[in-house]
C-alpha positions as CSV (number, residue, x, y, z in Angstrom):
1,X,29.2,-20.3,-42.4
2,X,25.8,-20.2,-41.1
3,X,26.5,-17.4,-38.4
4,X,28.5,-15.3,-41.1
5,X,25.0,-15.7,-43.1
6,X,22.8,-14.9,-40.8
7,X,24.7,-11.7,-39.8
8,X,25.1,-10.5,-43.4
9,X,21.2,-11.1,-43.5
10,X,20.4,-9.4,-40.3
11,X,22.3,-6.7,-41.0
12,X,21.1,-6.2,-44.0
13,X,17.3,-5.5,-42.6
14,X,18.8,-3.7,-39.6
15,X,18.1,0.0,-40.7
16,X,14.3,-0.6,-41.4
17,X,11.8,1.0,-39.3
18,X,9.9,-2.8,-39.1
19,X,11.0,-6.1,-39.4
20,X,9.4,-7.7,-42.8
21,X,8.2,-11.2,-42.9
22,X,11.6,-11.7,-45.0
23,X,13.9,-10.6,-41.9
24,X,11.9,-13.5,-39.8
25,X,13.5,-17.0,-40.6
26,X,17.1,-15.6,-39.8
27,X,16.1,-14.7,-36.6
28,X,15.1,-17.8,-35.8
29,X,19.1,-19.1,-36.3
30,X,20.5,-15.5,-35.7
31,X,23.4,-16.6,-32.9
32,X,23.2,-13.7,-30.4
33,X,26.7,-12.8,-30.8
34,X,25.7,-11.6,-34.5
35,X,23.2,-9.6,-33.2
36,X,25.2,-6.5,-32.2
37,X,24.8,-4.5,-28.9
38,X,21.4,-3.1,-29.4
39,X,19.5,-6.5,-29.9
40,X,18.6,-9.1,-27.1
41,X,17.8,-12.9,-27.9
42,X,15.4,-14.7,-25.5
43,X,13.8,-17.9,-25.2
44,X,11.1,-19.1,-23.5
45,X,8.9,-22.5,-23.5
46,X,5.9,-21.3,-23.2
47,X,3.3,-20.0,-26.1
48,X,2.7,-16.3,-26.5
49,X,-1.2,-16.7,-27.6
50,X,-2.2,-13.4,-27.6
51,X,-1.3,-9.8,-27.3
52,X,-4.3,-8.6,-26.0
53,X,-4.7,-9.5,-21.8
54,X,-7.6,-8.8,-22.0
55,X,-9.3,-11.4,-24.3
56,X,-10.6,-15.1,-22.8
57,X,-8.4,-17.0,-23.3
58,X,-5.4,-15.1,-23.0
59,X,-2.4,-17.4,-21.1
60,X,0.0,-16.0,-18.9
61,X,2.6,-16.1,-21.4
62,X,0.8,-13.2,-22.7
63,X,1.0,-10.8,-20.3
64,X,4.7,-9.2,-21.1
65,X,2.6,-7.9,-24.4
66,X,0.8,-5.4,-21.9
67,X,4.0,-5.0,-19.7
68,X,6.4,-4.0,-22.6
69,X,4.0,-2.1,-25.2
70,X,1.1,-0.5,-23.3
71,X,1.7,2.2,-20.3
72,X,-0.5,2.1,-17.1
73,X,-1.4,5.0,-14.9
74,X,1.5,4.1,-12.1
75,X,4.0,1.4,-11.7
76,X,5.9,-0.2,-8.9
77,X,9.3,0.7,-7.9
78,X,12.0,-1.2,-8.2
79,X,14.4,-2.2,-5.6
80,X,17.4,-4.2,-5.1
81,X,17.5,-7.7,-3.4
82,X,20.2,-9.5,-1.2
83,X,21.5,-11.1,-3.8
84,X,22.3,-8.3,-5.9
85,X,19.3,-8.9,-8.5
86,X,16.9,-6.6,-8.9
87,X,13.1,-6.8,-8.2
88,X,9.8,-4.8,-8.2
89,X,9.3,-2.8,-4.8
90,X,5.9,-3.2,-3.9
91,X,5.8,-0.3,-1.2
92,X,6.3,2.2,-3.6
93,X,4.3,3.7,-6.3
94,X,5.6,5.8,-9.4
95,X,4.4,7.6,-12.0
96,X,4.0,6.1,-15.5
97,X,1.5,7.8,-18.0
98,X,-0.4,9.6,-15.5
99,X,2.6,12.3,-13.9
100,X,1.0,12.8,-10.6
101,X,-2.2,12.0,-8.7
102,X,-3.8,13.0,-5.4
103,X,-6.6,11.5,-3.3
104,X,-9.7,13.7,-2.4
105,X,-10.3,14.6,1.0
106,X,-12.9,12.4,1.9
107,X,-10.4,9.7,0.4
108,X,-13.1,8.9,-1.8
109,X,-11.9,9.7,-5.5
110,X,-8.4,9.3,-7.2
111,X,-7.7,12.4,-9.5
112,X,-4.9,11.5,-12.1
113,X,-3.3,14.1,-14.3
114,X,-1.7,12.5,-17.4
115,X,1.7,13.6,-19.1
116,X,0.9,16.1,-21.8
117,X,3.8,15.1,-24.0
118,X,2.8,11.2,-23.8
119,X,1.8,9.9,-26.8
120,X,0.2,6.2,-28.2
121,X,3.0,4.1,-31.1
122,X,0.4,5.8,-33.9
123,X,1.6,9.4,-32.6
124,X,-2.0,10.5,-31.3
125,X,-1.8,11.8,-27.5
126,X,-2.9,9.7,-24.8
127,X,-6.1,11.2,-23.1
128,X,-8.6,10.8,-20.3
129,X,-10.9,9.6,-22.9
130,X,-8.3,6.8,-23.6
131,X,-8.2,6.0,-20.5
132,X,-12.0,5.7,-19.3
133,X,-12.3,3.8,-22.3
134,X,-9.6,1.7,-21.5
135,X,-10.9,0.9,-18.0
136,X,-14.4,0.8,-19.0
137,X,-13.0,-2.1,-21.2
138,X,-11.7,-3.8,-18.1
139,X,-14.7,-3.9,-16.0
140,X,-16.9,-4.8,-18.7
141,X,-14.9,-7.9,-21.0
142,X,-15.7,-10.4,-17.8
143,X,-13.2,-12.8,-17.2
144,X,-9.9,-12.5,-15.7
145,X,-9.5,-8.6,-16.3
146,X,-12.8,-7.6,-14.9
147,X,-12.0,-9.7,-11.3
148,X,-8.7,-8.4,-11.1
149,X,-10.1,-5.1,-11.7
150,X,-13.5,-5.9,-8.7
151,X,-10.0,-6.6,-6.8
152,X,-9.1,-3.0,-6.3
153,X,-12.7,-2.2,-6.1
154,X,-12.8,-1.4,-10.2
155,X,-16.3,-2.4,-10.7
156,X,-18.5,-0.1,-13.3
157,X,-17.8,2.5,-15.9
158,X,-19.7,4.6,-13.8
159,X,-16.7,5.2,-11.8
160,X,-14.3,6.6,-14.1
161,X,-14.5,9.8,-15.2
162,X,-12.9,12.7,-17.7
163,X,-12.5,15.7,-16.1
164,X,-10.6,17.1,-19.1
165,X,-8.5,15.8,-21.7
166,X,-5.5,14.9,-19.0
167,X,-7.7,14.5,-15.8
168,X,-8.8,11.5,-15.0
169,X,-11.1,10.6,-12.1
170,X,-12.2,7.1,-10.5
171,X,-14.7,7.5,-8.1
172,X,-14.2,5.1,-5.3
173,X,-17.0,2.6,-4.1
174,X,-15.3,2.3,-1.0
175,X,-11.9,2.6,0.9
176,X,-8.8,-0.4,0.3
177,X,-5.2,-1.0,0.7
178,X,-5.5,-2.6,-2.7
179,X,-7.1,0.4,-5.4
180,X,-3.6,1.9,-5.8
181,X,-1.3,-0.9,-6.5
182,X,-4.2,-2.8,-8.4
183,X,-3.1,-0.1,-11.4
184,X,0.3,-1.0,-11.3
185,X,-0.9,-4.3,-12.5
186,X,-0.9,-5.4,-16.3
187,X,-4.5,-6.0,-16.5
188,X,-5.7,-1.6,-16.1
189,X,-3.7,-1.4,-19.4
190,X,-4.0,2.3,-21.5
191,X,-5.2,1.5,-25.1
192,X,-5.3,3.8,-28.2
193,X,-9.3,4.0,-27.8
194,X,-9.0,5.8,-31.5
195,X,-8.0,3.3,-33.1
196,X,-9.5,0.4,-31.5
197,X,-13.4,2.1,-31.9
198,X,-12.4,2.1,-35.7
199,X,-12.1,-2.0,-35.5
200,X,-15.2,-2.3,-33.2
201,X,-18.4,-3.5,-34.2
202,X,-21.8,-4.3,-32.6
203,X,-20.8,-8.0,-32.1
204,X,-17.2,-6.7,-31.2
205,X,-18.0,-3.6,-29.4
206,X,-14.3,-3.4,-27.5
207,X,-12.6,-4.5,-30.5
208,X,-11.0,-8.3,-29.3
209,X,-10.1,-8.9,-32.5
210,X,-8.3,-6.8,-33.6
211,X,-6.1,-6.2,-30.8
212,X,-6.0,-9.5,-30.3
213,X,-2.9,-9.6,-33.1
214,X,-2.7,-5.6,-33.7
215,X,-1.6,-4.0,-30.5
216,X,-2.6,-0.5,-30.1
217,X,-0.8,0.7,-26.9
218,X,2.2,3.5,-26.4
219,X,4.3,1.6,-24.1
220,X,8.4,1.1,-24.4
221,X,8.2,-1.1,-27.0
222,X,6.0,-1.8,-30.0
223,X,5.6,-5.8,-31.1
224,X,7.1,-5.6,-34.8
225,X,6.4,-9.3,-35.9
226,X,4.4,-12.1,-34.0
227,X,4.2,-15.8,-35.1
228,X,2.4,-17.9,-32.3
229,X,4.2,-21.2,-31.2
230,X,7.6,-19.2,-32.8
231,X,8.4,-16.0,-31.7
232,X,7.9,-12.4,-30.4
233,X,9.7,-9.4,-31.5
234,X,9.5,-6.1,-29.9
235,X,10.9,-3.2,-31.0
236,X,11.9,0.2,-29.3
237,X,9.6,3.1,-29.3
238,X,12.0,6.0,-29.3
239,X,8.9,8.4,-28.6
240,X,8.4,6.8,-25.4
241,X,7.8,9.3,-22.8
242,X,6.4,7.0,-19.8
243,X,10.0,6.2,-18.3
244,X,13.3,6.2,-19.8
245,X,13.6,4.9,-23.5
246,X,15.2,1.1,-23.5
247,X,18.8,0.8,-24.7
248,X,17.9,-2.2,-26.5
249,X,16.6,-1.4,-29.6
250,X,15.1,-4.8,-30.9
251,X,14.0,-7.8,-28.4
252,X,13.1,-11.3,-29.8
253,X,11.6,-13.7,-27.9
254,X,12.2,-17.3,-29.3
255,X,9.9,-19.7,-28.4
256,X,11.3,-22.7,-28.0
257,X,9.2,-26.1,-26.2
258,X,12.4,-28.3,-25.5
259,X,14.4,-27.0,-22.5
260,X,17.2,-29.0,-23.4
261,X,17.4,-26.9,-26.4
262,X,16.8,-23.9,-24.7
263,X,19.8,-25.1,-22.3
264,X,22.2,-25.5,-25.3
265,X,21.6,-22.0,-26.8
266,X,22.3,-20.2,-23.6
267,X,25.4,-22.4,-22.8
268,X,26.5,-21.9,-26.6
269,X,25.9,-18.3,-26.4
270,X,23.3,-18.1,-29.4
271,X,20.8,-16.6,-27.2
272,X,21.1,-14.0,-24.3
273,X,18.3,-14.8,-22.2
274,X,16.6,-17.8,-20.9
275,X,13.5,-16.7,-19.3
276,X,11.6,-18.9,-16.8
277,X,14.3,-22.1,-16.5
278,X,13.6,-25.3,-15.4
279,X,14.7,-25.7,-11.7
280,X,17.8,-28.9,-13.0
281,X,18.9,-26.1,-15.5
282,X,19.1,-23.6,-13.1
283,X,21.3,-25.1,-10.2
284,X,23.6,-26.7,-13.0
285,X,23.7,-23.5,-15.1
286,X,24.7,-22.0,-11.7
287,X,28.2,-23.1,-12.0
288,X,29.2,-22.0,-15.4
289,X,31.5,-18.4,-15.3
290,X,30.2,-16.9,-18.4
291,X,26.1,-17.5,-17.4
292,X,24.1,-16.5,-14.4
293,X,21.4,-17.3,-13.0
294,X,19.0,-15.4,-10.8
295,X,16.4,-17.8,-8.9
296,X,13.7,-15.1,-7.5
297,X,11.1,-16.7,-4.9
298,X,7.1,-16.1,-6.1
299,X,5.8,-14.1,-3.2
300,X,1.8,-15.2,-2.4
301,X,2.3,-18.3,-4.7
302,X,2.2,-22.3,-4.2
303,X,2.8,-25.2,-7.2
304,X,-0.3,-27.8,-5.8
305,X,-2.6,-30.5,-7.1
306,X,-6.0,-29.9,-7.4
307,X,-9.2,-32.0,-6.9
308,X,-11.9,-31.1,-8.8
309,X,-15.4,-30.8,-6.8
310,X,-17.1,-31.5,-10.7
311,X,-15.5,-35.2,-10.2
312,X,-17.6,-37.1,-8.2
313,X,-15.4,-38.3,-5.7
314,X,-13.7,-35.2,-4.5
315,X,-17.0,-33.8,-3.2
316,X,-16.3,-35.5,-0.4
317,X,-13.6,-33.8,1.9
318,X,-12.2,-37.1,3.0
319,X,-11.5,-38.2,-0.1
320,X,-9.3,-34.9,-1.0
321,X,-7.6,-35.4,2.1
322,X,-6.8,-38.9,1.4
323,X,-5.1,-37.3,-1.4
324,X,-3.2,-35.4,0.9
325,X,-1.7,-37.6,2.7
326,X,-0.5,-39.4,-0.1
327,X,1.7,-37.0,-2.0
328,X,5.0,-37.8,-1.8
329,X,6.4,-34.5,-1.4
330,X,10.0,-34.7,-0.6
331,X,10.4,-36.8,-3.7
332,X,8.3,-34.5,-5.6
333,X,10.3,-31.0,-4.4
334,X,13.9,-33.2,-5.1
335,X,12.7,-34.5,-8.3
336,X,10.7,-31.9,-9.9
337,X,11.7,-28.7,-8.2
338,X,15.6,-29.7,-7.5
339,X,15.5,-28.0,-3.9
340,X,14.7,-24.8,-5.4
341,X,11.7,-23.1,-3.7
342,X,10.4,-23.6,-0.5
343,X,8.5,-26.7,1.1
344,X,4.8,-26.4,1.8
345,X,4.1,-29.6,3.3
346,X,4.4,-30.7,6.9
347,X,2.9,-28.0,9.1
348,X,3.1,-28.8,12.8
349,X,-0.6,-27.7,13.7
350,X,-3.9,-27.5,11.9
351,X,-4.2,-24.1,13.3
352,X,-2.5,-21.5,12.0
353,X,-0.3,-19.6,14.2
354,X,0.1,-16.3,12.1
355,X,-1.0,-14.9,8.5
356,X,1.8,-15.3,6.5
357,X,1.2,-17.3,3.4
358,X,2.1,-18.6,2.1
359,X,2.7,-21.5,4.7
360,X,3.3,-25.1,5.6
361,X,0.1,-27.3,5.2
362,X,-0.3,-30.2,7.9
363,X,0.1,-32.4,5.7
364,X,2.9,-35.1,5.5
365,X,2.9,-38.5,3.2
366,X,1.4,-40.9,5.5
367,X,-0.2,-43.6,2.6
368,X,-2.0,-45.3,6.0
369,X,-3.8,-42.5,7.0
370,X,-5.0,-42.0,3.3
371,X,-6.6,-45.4,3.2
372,X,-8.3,-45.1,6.3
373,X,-10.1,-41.5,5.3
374,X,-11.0,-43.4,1.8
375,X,-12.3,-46.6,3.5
376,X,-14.1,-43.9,5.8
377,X,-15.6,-42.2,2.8
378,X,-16.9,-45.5,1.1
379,X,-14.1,-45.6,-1.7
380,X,-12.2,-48.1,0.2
381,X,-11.6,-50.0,-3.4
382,X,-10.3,-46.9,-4.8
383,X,-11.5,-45.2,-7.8
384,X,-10.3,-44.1,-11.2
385,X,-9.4,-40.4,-12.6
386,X,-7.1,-38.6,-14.9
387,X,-4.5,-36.4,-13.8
388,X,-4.0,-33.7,-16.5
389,X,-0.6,-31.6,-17.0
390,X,-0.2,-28.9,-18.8
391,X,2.8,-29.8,-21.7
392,X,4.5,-26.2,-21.8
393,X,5.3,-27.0,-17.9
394,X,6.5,-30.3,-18.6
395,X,9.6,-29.6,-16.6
396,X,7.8,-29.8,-13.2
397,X,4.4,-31.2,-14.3
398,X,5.3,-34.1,-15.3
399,X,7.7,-36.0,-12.8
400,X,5.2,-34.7,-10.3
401,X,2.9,-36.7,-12.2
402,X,4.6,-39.6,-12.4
403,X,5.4,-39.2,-8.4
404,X,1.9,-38.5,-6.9
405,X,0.4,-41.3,-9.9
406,X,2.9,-43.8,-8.3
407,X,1.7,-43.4,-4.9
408,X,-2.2,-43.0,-5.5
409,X,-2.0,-46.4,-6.9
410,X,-0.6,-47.5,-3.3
411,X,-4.2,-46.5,-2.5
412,X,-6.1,-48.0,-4.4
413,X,-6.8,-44.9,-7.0
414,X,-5.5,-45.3,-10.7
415,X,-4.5,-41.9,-12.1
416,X,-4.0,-41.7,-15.9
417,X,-2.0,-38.7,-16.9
418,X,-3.0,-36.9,-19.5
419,X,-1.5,-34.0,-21.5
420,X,-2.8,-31.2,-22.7
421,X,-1.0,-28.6,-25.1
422,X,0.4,-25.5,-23.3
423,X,-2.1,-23.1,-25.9
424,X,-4.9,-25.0,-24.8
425,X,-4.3,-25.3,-20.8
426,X,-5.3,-22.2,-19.5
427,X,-9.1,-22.7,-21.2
428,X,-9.3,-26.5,-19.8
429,X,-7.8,-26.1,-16.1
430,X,-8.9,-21.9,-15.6
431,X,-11.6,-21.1,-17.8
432,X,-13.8,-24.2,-18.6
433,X,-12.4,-25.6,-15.3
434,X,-13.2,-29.3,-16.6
435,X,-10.4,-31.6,-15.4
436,X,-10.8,-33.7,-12.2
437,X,-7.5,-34.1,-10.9
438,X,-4.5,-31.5,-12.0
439,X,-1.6,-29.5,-10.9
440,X,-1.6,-26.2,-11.1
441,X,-0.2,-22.8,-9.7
442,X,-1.1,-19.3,-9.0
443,X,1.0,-16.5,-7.7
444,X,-1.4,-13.5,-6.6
445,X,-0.1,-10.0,-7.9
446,X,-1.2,-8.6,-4.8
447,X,1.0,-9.7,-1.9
448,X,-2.0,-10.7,0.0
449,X,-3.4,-13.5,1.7
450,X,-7.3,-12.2,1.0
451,X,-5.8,-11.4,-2.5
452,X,-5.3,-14.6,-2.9
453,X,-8.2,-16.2,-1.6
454,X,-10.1,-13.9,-3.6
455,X,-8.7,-15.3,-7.0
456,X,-8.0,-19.0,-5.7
457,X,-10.8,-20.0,-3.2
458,X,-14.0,-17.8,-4.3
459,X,-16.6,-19.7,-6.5
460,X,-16.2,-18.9,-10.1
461,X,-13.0,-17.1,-10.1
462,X,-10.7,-17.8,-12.3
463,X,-7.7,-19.2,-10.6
464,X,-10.4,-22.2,-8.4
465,X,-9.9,-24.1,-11.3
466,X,-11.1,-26.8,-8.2
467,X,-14.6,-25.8,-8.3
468,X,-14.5,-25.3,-4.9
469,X,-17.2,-23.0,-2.3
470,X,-17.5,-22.6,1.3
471,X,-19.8,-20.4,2.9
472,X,-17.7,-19.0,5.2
473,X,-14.9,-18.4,2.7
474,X,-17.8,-16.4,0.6
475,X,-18.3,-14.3,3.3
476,X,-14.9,-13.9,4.9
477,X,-12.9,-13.0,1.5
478,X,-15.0,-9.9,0.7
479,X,-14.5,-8.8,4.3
480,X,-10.8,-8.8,4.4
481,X,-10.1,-8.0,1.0
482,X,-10.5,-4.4,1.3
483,X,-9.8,-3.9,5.2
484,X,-6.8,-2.5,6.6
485,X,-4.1,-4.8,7.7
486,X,-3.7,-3.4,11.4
487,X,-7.7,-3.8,12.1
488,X,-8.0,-6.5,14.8
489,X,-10.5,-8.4,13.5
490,X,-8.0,-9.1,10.0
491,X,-5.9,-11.4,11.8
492,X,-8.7,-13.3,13.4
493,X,-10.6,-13.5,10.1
494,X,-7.2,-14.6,7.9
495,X,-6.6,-17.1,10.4
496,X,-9.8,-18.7,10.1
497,X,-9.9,-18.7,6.2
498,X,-6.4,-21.0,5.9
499,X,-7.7,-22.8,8.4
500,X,-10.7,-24.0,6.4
501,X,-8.4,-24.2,3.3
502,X,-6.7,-26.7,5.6
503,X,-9.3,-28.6,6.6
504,X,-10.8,-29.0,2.5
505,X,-7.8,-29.2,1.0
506,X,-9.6,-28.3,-2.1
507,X,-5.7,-26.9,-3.3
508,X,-3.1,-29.3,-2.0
509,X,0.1,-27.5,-1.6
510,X,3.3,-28.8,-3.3
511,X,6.0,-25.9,-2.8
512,X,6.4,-22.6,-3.2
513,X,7.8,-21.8,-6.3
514,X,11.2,-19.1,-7.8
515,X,11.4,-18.0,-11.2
516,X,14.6,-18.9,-12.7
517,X,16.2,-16.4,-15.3
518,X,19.5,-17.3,-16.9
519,X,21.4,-14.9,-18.9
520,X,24.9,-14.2,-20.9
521,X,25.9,-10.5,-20.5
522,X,22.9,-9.1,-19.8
523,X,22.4,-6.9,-17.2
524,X,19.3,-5.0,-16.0
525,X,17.3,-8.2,-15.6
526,X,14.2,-7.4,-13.2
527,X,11.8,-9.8,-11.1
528,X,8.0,-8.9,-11.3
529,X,5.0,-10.2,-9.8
530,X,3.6,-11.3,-13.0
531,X,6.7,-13.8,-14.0
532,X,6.6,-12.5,-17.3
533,X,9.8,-10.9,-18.5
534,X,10.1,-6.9,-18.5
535,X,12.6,-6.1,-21.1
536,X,12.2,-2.3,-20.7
537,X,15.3,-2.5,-18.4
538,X,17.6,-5.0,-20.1
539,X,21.1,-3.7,-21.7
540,X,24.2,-6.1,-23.3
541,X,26.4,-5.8,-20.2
């Protein structure tokens, strides 16, 4: 009785051009069945607390807002893996708004020339001007979009120039293997300039808030109803000239904090999509007929427990590698990632032997060796601290916990777990970086080892939620970042930087983690960098 309902209700609202407010409570019980071929059901557990990336604040969760409803210059290609699923292809580069581009001769300048026909949700055409101001937005914020941006060598307005309404220009401050691909990523996002100047003012001068609930973008989809801590919905923009228009017309993304509820939808078939699955769901889902599950490995990404230089203790090196030894990581991977991932514990020398990373740390549980190094360091009768977790990772956060709490006690050191809401995490571990012992996880968009380094190891950026620095690191990181993989001297320097994040263990590696998507006739699913769900692609199989 309550599906027939719903469907009467849903399709009742299905010709209008937006959803109202009145259309949203049956969506939150519409069965996916009822939804008809050209509307996708998805949950997730995690909060959606912004649609602007580029505001503080903003959590990961977030980021499909600039994937699905604004356009970038270029994208990444997309290929297909072993398995059949498909992925991002980092080697190649398309076109999204901008049609084509060339590099100047002194490979000193990137000229873009943008699609005349493209045009922003409001029907105004997407310009250079858009675009510089877009950037000069990016560079200028601070935060986590203006370092991403320093990443590919985006530093200063002063680089980004109209040539002519669809020519843009960015002056280059110097040559790097990451400029290009640094576009492709959510963070250079194209925004309706037009509209947001009429929402600035002097305190507000790049208009936060207002397109921090009032997207103004031209991408595949445009967001048609937002409710933070319930749901997402997108709908098709059927003007969009960036790539081919979706086949779905409306996506709703559920948000939903228990996983066991999330579990029973999918297996009930009330929801299409399960984004981002706990790793127990995953391998049991596995086995059913009618769902499946595609586990995708997080290039240039590791699940670890960080120390906290703020915290008195941890200043010292010995004592962080105390805590190193006394992880108990196979328990941990068994228990929290169910075998899904890859080990990063155990490393056979404390010199690395290549540059691939991520890679094995040389560390092992060994609970002896961990009270010798804190005798050694003068905290012989232990210490206490809290471990935080962040709730809207529960699933793997918190039986690690339990785990690493259980055998720091063996030490001497009482841990005290403490929670903190998934809305409220990113501000406490990333931005205010105020917690003294926490796990955490960062997968850099650029497949990297300096790229990471740059966001995880540098003082002040966003992802060393450790409060970590080391000279050498602050030297080395800047050097590789933007030189050429086959120079001699990248190796050599590469080498040298994991072995000092070896030695002060300021990130203590767990595993390396795969993003687990479960679906029910659904095809068209595709693995990004971001793990943040692309729906551009997605069709009812």
């Amino acid at each position: 009785m309550i599906k027939d309902t719903s469907r009467r209700n849903f399709l009742k609202g299905a010709g209008a051009t937006a959803l109202s407010a009145g259309v949203l409570p049956f969506l939150k019980v519409l069965p996916a069945a009822a939804a008809g071929k050209d509307v996708i059901v998805s949950v997730t557990g995690r909060t959606i607390n912004s649609l602007d990336l580029h505001r503080t604040g903003t959590n990961r969760p977030s980021y499909q807002v600039a994937v699905n409803v604004y356009d970038r210059l270029v994208s990444f290609g997309t290929k297909t893996l072993e398995d059949g699923s498909l992925s991002y292809d980092y080697s190649v580069i398309e076109p999204e708004a901008a049609e084509s581009w060339e590099i100047s001769d002194d490979g000193m300048a990137l000229v873009f020339k943008l699609r005349p026909e493209g045009k922003f949700h409001d029907g105004s055409p997407i310009t250079a001007q858009d675009v510089k101001w877009s950037f000069d937005r990016a560079v200028s914020v601070g935060g986590f979009p203006t370092v991403q941006m320093k990443a590919g060598s985006l530093e200063s307005p002063e680089q980004f120039e109209v040539v002519d309404d669809y020519t843009f220009k960015i002056n280059l401050l110097r040559q790097s293997k990451l400029t290009l691909p640094d576009l492709a990523v959510p963070v250079p996002m194209i925004i309706n300039s037009k509209v947001a100047m009429e929402h600035a003012t002097e305190d507000d001068p790049w208009a936060m808030e207002y397109l921090h609930k009032t997207p103004a973008g031209s991408g595949a989809f445009k967001v048609a109803a937002w409710k933070p801590g319930e749901q997402l919905v997108y709908e098709r923009n059927e003007a969009w000239t960036s790539g081919p228009v979706p086949e779905i017309k409306r996506v709703v993304i559920r948000e939903i904090p228990s996983s066991s509820t999330r579990r029973a939808l999918l297996e009930r078939g009330d929801v299409d999509l399960s984004f981002d699955m706990p790793n127990k769901d995953a391998k049991e889902l596995s086995e059913f007929e009618d769902i499946t599950v595609t586990t995708t490995p997080v290039e240039n990404a590791i699940y670890c427990l960080c120390p906290n230089l703020s915290f008195e203790p941890f200043k010292d090196k010995r004592v962080r590698q105390a805590i190193a030894w006394a992880v108990p990581y196979e328990e941990v991977f068994q228990t929290s990632a169910y075998g899904r991932g890859a080990p990063m514990w155990g490393g056979s020398s404390t010199t690395p032997q290549d540059i691939a990373w991520p890679q094995k740390f040389p560390y092992a549980t060994d609970l002896e060796k961990a009270k010798a190094l804190l005798e050694e360091a003068g905290y012989g009768d232990g210490f206490e601290v809290p471990l935080s977790i962040d709730l809207s990772q529960s699933d793997w956060m918190e039986p690690a916990a339990l785990l690493i709490q259980e055998n720091l006690a063996k030490i001497g050191i009482t841990a005290t777990i403490e929670k903190i809401p998934g809305a409220n995490w990113r501000t406490a571990s990333l931005v205010e970086k105020r917690l003294p012992l926490h796990l955490e996880t960062f997968g850099g968009w650029l497949n990297y080892p300096c790229y990471y380094f740059f966001w995880a190891y540098q003082e002040g950026h966003l992802f060393n939620s450790s409060n970590y620095r080391n000279e050498e690191i602050e030297t080395l990181t800047p050097e590789t970042l933007h030189m050429p993989v086959d120079d001699p001297d990248y190796a050599v320097k590469i080498k040298r930087m994991i072995e000092i994040a070896w030695d002060e263990v300021p990130r203590i590696a767990l595993w390396q983690p795969a993003v687990n998507v479960g679906t029910r006739d659904v095809d068209g699913y595709e693995y990004w960098f971001h793990r943040q769900l692309d729906a551009r692609g997605l069709k009812k199989a």
